[in-house]
C-alpha positions in Angstrom: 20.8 100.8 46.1 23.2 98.3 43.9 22.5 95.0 45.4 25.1 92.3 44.3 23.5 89.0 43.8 25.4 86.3 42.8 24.0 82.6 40.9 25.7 79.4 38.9 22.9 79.2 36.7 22.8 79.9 33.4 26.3 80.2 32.8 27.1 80.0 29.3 30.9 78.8 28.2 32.9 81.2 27.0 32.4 82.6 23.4 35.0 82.5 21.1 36.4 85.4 18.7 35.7 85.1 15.2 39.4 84.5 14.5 38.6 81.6 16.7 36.1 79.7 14.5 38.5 77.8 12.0 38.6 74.2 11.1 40.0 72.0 14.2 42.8 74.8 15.7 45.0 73.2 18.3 44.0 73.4 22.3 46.9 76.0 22.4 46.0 77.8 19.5 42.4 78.7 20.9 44.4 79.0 24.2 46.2 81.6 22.7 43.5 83.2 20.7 41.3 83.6 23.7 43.9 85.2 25.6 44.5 87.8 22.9 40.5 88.6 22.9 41.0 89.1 26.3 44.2 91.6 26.2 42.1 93.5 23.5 38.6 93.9 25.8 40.6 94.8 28.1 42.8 97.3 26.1 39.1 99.3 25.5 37.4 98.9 28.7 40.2 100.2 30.7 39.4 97.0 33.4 40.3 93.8 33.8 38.0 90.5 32.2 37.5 87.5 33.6 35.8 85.2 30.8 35.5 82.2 33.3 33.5 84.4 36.1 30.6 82.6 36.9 28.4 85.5 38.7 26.1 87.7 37.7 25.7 91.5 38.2 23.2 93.9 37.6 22.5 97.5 38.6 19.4 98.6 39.7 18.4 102.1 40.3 15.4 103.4 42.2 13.1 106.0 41.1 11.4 108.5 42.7 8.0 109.7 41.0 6.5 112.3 43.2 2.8 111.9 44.0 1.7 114.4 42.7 -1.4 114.7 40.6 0.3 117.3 38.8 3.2 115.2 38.2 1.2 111.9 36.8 1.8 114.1 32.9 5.4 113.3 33.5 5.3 109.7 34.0 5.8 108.2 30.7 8.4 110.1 29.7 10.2 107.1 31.6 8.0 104.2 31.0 8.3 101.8 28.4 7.7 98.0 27.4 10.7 96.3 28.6 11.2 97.8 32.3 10.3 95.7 35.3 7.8 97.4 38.0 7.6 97.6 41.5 4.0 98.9 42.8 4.0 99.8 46.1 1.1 100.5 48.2 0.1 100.6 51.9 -1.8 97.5 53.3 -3.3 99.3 55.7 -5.2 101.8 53.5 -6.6 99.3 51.0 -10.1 100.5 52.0 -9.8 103.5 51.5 -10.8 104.1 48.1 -8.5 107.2 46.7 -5.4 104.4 47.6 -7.4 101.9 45.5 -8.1 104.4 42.4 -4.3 105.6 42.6 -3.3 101.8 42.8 -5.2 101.0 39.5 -4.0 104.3 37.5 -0.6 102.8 37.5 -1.6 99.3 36.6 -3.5 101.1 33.9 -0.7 103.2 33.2 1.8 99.9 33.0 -1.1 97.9 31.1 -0.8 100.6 28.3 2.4 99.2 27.6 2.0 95.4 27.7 3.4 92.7 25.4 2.5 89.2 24.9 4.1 88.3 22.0 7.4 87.1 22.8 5.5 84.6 25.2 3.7 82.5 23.0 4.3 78.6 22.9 4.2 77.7 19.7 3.4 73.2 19.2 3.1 71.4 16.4 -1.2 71.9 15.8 -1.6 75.0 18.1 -0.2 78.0 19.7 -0.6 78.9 23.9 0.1 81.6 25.7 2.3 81.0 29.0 -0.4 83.7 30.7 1.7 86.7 31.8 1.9 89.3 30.3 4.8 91.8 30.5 5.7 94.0 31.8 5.9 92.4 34.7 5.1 93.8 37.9 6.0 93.2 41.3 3.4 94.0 43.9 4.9 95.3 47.4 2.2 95.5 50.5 4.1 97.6 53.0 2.9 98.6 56.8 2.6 94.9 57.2 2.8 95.8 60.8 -0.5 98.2 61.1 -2.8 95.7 59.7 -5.3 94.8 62.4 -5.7 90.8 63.0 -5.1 88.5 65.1 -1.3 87.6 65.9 -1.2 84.2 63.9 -3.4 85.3 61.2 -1.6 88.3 59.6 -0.2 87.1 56.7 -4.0 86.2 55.6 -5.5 89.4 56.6 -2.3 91.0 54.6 -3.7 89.0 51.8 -7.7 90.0 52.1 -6.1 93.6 52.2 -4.0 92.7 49.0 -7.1 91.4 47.1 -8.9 94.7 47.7 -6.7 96.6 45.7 -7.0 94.0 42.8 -10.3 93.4 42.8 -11.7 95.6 40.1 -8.7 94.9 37.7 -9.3 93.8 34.4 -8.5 90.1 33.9 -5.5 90.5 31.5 -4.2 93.6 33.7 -3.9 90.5 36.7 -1.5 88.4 34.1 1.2 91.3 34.8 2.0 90.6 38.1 4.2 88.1 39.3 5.0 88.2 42.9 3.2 90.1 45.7 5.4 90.5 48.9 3.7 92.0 52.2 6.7 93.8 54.7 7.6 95.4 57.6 10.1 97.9 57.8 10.1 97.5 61.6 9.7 93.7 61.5 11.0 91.7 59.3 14.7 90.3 59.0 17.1 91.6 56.5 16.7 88.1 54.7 13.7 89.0 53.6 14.6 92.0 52.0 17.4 90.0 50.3 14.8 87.3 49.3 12.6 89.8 47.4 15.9 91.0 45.3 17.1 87.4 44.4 13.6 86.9 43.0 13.7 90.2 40.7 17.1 89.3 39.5 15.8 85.7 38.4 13.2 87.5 37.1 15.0 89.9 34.9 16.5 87.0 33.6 13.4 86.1 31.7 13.0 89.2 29.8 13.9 89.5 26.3 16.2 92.3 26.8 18.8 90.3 29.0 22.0 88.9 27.2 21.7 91.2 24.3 24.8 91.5 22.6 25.9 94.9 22.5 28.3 96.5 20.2 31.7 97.3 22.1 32.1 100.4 20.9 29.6 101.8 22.9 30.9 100.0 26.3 33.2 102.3 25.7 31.5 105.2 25.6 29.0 104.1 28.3 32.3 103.7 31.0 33.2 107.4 29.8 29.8 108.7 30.5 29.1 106.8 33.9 32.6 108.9 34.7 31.2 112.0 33.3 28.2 111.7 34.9 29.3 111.9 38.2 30.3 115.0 38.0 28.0 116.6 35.9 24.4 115.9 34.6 24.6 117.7 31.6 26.8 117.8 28.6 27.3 119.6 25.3 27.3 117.7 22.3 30.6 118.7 21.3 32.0 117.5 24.8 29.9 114.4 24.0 31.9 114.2 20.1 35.4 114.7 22.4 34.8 111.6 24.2 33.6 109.4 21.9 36.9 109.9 20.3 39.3 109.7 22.9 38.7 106.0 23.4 40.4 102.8 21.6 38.1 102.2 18.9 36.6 105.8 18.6 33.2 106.2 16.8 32.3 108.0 14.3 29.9 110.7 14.4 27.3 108.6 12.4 28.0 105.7 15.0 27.7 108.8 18.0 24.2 109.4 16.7 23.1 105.9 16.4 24.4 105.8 20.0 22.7 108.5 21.2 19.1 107.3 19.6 19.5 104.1 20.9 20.2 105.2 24.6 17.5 107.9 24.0 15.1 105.2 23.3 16.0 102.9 26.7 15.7 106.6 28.6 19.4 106.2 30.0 20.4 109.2 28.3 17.6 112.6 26.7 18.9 113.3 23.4 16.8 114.9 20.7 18.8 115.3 17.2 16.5 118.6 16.4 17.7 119.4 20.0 20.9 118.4 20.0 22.7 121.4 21.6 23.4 119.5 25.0 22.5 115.2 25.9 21.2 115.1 29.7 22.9 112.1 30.9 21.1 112.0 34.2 17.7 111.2 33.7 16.7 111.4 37.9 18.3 115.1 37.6 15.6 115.7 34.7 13.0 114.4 36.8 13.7 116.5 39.2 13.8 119.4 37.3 10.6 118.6 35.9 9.1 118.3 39.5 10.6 121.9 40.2 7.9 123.2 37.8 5.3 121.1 38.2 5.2 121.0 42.0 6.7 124.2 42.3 4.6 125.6 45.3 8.0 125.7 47.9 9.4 128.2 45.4 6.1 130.7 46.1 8.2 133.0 48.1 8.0 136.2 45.9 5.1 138.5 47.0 5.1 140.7 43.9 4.6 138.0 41.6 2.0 136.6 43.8 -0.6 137.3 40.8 1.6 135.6 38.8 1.7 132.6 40.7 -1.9 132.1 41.8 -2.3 132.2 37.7 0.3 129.6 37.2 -1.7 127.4 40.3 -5.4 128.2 38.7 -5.0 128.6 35.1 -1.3 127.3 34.4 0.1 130.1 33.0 3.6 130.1 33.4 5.3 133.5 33.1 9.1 134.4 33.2 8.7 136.1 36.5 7.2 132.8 37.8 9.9 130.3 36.1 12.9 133.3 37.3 11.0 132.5 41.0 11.7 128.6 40.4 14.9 128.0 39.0 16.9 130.5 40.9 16.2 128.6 43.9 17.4 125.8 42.7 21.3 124.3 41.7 23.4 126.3 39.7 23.8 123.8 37.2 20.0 123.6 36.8 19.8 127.5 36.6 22.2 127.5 33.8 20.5 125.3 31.6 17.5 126.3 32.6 16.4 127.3 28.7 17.2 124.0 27.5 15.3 121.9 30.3 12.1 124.0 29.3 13.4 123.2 25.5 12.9 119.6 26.6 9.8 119.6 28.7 8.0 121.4 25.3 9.6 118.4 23.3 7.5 116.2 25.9 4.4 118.5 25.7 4.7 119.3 29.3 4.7 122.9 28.7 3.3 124.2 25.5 4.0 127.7 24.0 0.0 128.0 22.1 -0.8 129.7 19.3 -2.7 133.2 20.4 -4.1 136.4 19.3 -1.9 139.3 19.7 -4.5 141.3 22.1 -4.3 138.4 24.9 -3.9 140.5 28.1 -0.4 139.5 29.7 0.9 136.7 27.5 2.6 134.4 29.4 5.9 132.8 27.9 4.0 129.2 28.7 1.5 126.8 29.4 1.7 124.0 31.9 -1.8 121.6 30.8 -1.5 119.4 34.2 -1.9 122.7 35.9 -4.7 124.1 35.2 -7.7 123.8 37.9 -9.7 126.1 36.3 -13.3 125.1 35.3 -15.1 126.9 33.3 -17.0 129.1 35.0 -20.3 128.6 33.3 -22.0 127.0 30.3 -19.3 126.5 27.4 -21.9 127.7 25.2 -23.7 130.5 27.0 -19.7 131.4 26.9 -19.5 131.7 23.3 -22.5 132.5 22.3 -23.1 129.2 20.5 -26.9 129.0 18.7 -28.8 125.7 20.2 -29.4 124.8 16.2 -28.0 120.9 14.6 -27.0 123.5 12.4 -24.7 125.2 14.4 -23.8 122.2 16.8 -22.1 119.2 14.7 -22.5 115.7 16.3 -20.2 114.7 19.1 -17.3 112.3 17.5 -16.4 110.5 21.0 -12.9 108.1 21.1 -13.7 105.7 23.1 -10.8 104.3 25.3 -11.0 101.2 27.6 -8.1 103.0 29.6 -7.4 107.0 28.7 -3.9 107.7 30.0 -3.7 110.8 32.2 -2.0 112.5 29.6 -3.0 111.8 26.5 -5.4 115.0 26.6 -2.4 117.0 27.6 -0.5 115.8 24.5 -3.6 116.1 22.0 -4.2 119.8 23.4 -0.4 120.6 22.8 -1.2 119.0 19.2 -3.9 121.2 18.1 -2.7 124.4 19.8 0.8 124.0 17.7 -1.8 123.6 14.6 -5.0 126.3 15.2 -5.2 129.1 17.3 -6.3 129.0 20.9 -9.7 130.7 20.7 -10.2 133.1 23.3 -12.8 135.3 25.7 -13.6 138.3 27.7 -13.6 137.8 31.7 -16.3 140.9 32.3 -15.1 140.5 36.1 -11.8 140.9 35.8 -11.5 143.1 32.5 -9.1 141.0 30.7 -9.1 138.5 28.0 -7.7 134.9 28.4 -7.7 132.1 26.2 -10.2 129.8 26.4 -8.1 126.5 27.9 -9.4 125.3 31.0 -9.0 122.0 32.7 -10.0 119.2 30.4 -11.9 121.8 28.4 -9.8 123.7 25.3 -11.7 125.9 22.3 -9.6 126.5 19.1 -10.4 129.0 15.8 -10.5 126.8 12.5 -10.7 129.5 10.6 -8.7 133.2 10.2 -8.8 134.3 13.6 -10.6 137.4 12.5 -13.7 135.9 11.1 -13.9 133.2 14.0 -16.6 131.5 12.5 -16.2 128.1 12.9 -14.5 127.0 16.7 -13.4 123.3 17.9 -14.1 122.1 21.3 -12.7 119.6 22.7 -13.3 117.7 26.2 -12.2 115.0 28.4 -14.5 112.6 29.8 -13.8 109.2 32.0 -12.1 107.1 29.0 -13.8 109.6 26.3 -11.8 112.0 24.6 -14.6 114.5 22.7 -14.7 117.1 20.4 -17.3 119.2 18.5 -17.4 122.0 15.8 -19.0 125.3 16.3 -20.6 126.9 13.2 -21.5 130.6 13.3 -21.6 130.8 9.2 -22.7 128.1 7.2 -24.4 125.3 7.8 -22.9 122.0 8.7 -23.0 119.8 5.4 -21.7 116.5 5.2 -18.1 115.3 5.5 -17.0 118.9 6.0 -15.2 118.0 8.8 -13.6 115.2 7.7 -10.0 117.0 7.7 -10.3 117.8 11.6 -11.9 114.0 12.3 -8.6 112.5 10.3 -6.0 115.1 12.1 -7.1 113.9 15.6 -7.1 110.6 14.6 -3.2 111.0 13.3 -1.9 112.6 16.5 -3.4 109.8 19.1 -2.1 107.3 16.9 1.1 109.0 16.5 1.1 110.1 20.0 0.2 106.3 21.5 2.1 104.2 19.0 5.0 105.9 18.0 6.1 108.5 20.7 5.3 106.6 24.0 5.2 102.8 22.3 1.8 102.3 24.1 1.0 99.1 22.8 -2.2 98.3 24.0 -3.6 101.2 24.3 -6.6 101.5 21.7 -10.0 103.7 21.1 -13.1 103.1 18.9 -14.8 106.1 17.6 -18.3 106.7 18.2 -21.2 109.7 18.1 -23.9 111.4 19.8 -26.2 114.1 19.3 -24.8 117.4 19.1 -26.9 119.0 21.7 -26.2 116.5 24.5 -24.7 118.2 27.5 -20.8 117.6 27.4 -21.1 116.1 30.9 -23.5 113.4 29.5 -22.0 112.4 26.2 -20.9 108.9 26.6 -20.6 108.1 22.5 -23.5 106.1 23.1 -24.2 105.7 19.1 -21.4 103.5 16.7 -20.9 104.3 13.1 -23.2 101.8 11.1 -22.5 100.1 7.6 -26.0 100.8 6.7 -26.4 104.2 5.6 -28.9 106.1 7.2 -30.1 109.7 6.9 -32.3 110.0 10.2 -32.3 108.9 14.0 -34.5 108.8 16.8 -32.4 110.8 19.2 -32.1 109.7 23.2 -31.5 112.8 24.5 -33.8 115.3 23.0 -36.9 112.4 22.0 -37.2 114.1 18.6 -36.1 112.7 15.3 -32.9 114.7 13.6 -31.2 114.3 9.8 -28.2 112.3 10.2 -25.4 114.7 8.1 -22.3 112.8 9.1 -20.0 115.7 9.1 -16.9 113.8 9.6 -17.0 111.3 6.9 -15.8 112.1 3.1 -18.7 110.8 1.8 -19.5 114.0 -0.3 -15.9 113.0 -2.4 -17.3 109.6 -3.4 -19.0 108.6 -6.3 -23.0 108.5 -5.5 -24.5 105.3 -4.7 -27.9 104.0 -5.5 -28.9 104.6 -1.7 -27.9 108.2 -2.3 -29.4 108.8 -5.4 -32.7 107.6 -3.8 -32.6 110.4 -0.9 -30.3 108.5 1.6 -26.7 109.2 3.0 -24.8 106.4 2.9 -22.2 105.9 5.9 -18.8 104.0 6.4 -18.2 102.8 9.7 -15.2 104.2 11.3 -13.4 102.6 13.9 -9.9 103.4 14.7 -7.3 101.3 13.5 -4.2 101.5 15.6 -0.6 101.8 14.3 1.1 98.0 15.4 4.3 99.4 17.3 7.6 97.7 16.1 10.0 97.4 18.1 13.4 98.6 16.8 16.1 97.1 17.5 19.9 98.6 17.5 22.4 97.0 14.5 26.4 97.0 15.3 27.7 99.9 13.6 31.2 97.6 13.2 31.2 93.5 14.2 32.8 94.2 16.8 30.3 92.9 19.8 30.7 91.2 22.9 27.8 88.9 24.9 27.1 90.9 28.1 26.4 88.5 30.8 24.6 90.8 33.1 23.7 94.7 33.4 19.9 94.5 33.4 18.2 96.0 35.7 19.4 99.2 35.0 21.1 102.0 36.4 18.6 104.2 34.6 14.7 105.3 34.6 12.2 102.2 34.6 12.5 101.9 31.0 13.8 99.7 28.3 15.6 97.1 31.4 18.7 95.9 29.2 22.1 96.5 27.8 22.6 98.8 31.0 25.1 99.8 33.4 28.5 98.7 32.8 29.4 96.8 35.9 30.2 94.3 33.6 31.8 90.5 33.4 32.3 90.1 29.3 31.7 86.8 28.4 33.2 87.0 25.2 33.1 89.1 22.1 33.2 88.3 18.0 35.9 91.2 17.2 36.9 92.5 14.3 38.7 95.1 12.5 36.6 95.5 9.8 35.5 99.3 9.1 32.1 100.2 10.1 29.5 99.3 7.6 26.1 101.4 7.6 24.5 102.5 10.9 20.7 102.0 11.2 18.5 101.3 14.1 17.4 97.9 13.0 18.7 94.5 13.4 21.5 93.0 16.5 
C-alpha cells in the first residue's frame, strides 16, 4: 500500500548548484544555471525533475511478522532506532491477558531501541526534554465494532479497553506513543483511514532521518535496483558491480561497498562483506524464507523423516533431510539459494552450527535455538552428576535486565557454542547421546573435552540471564573465573550495542549462592565496595566463605584488608557500550536534497533516504573525483 499524500508545508525553495553560489550572478545567469542542474539530474535519474513541485511523497511498505513464538528470534533483524511503529491489537481481547503480555513484548521490544537525544530543548540556564521518546509508535485498536457498550458510549469503552493494554507499562515506555486510533473495518468511512495516513506522514516529518541529503550516485543505483528487484530477489555481487557501472556517474567499487553497508545498515538491502557472494535485495522475500524454517510445520509431509522432524519440533535439531523437506516445497528461486539463506540466518544466529564431540549420535547439520521445547527432563545436576559442595558449585553471577529481549539468550548461546564445546549426555531411554542444549538451559566443556572437568551452565530466567561453573577437579579459588565473567560480558555488550543498536537496553550484574535452585535465583545479592570474606546465606541459613570467583582480585597487589585474612571485592556493574550512530559521507560532492522518500519501501528500520519516488529539490554537483569513502559524516 503506497498512499500518495500530498501538503504545502514545509516547502523549502529551491537549492542552488554550487556553480550557482558566486558573487551577485545575473537573474538569467542563475536562470540558466538552474536549468543546466536540472538537464544533468535528469541525465542520471533517467526521469524528469520538477524543482518547483510543491508535494510530498513517500513510500511506505507493510510488514508482515508472523505470530509466531518461534518467529519473535527473527524480529530484530528488521528493527532499529529510526523506523516508525504501528502496534496493532484487538480491542476486544484487551482482557485477556496473553493479548496484554504479547502487547507489552513489542513495546518492550521497540523500547530497547529508544532515543531521546535528538529531542532535547536546550535554553539559556537549562535543558528539557519535549517528553517523547522515539521511536515513535502508533497505537491501532481494531474490532472497534465487537466492543460491547452502549451505542453512544463506544468510543469511551474503546478507550477503557485501550488503557488495559497500557496499564502496566513503564512510564518512559508511554513517552513512545503518539497517536492511538480505534477502527472498524466494517464501519468506518474511507476518510478515516486516510486521516490516520496524513497523520503518519506529518509524523515522519519530524524524524531526524527525513531531508537527509543523499549522495546522487546512489539514486542511481537505487532506481536500478528497484528495477532489478522486481524481477528478482536475489543478486550476485558481480551482477550488483555490472550495474553500478552501467549508469552516468558509475561508482567505484570502494563507493559499491560503502553503498552496500550503508543500505545494509537501514535493512533495505542484506549484504555481509565476509558474505558477499550474492546482496538479497528483498528483505520481505528473506523474511519469508526465514518463516519457512522457523514455522515450518506445513512442510511436515514426509513420513520417513518423521523422526527427523519431531526432533527439529522438540529439540531443534535441524537435519538436511528436514531442510531438503522445506525448501523444495517452496519457489525455485528460494530453493536455489537455499545454501546462502541458511549462510545468512547463521550470520543472524538464527541457526547455529555448535561445536560437538565426534561420538554425538546423528549430528544434525544445525541448530534452530527458538525451537527447542525441550526441558530438561530432570534435575540439571542429578543429570551431570554435579557434587552439592561450594566447592564444586561457584556462585551464581546473574545479569540483571529491566527488559531481556527474547533473543538475546538465543544470540549468547550461539556465542559460547562458536567458543566451547557443547557438553553433552547419555539418554538411558532412548540409547543415544545428545547435547546438552535444552530450552533456555545450555551446558558447555571449559576444558579439553576429554577431561571435562570443569562445565558452564547457563540459564534464562524472567529478565535474568545466569550462569554457573561446574568443578569436578579443583577447587574453586578466587577470580578463576574471571576470563568466562569478562567473555559474557563482551558478547551482550557487543551483541546489544553494536549488532542490533539496542540503545537502552542495559543489565547490572549481581550473585547468589551457588546452591540455590536455578528456578529461584533472582541475583538477590550486588557486588559490594567493601570487601568481605563471609555471608549469611538466604537460602541455605548457614554462613559460607565468600571466594569471588569471577573477579581478578588474585592479579592485584595485596591490600591491608587482605593481608589481615579478608578478600577484598570490586563492585561490578556492567557498563554499556554508548551506541553511535554512524552516519554515511558522500563518496563525491555530488548530492541532492531529497524532499520526500521516508517512510520506506523497506523493513521497519532505519525510516529515511528511501524509495526513489522522488521530487529533487536540488543538488550541490560536482565533477570533482571521489575523495575517501567512510561511513561517517553527510
Amino acid at each position: 500500500m503506497t498512499p500518495l499524500v500530498t501538503t504545502d508545508s514545509q516547502v523549502e525553495p529551491p537549492l542552488t548548484t554550487e556553480s550557482q553560489v558566486e558573487p551577485q550572478g545575473t537573474s538569467q545567469q542563475q536562470n540558466k544555471s538552474i536549468e543546466q542542474a536540472k538537464m544533468d539530474i535528469e541525465a542520471m535519474l533517467k526521469s524528469s525533475v520538477d524543482f518547483h513541485d510543491k508535494e510530498e511523497y513517500a513510500t511506505l511498505l507493510l510488514w508482515d511478522f508472523a505470530g509466531d513464538e518461534e518467529f519473535y528470534h527473527t524480529h530484530q533483524t528488521f528493527l532499529s532506532q529510526d523506523a516508525m511503529y504501528l502496534v496493532v491489537t484487538k480491542l476486544n481481547e484487551a482482557d485477556d491477558p496473553n493479548a496484554q503480555a504479547l502487547f507489552r513484548l513489542w513495546i518492550d521490544s521497540i523500547h530497547c531501541y529508544s532515543r531521546r537525544e535528538e529531542q532535547n530543548i536546550i535554553s539559556d540556564d537549562k535543558t528539557t526534554t519535549s517528553g517523547d521518546l522515539d521511536p515513535p509508535v502508533v497505537i491501532v485498536g481494531t474490532w472497534k465494532d465487537a466492543v460491547t457498550s452502549e451505542a453512544d458510549m463506544v468510543e469511551e469503552a474503546c478507550r477503557e479497553n485501550f488503557l488495559l493494554y497500557t496499564e502496566n507499562l513503564a512510564d518512559d515506555e508511554r513517552e513512545h506513543i503518539r497517536f492511538a486510533y480505534f477502527i472498524s473495518n466494517k464501519e468506518d468511512e474511507r476518510s478515516v483511514f486516510q486521516q490516520i495516513r496524513q497523520n503518519i506522514l506529518n509524523l515522519a516529518r519530524g524524524m531526524r532521518t527525513w531531508n537527509k541529503e543523499y549522495p546522487l550516485k546512489f539514486i542511481q543505483l537505487e532506481q536500478r535496483l528497484q528495477e532489478q528487484k522486481k524481477e528478482l530477489p536475489i543478486i550476485s555481487y558481480q551482477e550488483m558491480k555490472n550495474l553500478s557501472s552501467d549508469t552516468p556517474k558509475p561508482l567505484t567499487e570502494d563507493e559499491l561497498i560503502l553503498f552496500l553497508e550503508f543500505h545494509h545498515e537501514l535493512r533495505a538491502l542484506v549484504y555481509f562483506k565476509d558474505l558477499s557472494e550474492y546482496i538479497i535485495l528483498d528483505t520481505q522475500w528473506l523474511s519469508d524464507a526465514f518463516r519457512c524454517v522457523v514455522t515450518a510445520r506445513k512442510f511436515r509431509i514426509n513420513f520417513r523423516n518423521q523422526k527427523k522432524w519431531k526432533d527439529f519440533f522438540q529439540r531443534g535439531e535441524l537435519n538436511n533431510a528436514v531442510l531438503e523437506d522445506i525448501f523444495k516445497n517452496e519457489t525455485k528461486i528460494l530453493y536455489e539459494h537455499k545454501d546462502f539463506i541458511l549462510k545468512v540466518m547463521e550470520k543472524f544466529d538464527i541457526i547455529i552450527h555448535p561445536n560437538k564431540s565426534e561420538g554425538v549420535d546423528e549430528k544434525p547439520c544445525y541448530y534452530v535455538p527458538c525451537m527447542v521445547k525441550e526441558d530438561c527432563q530432570c534435575d540439571i545436576y542429578k543429570m551431570f552428576k554435579v557434587p552439592e559442595d561450594t566447592r564444586h558449585r561457584s556462585t551464581w553471577l546473574c545479569f540483571k535486565f529491566r527488559f531481556l529481549p527474547p533473543h538475546l539468550m538465543n544470540h549468547l548461546i550461539a556465542s559460547l557454542s562458536r567458543k566451547y564445546t557443547v557438553a553433552e549426555l547419555v539418554d538411558s531411554r532412548k540409547q543415544k547421546r545428545q547435547i546438552a542444549l535444552f530450552k533456555g538451559t545450555a551446558v558447555f566443556e571449559l576444558q579439553h573435552e576429554t577431561t571435562k572437568l570443569r562445565k558452564l551452565l547457563v540459564m534464562t530466567c524472567p529478565n535474568v540471564i545466569q550462569i554457573q561453573v561446574w568443578e569436578f577437579g579443583e577447587d574453586i579459588k578466587r577470580g578463576l573465573y574471571k576470563y568466562i565473567a569478562d567473555f559474557v560480558t563482551e558478547e551482550l555488550n557487543t551483541i546489544m550495542h553494536t549488532r542490533f543498536k539496542m540503545s537502552n537496553v542495559k543489565f547490572e550484574k549481581t550473585w547468589e549462592c551457588g546452591l540455590t535452585e536455578p528456578k529461584c535465583v533472582i541475583g538477590s545479592n550486588k557486588f559490594m565496595e567493601e570487601p568481605i570474606t563471609e555471608y549469611q546465606c538466604d537460602t541455605c541459613q548457614i554462613k559460607h566463605m565468600f571466594i569471588d570467583e569471577w573477579s581478578d582480585q588474585q592479579n592485584k597487589a595485596p591490600t591491608l584488608s587482605q593481608k589481615s585474612g579478608k578478600a577484598q571485592h570490586v563492585s561490578e556493574f556492567n557498563s554499556c557500550i554508548k551506541n553511535t550512530s554512524q552516519i554515511i559521507s558522500t563518496p563525491t560532492k555530488m548530492s541532492v536534497r531529497v524532499k520526500a522518500s521516508n517512510v520506506s519501501e523497506e523493513p521497519p528500520s532505519k525510516c529515511s533516504l528511501r524509495e526513489m519516488s522522488v521530487r529533487v529539490k536540488a543538488s550541490n554537483v560536482s565533477e570533482e573525483p571521489p575523495s575517501k569513502c567512510s561511513l561517517r559524516g553527510i
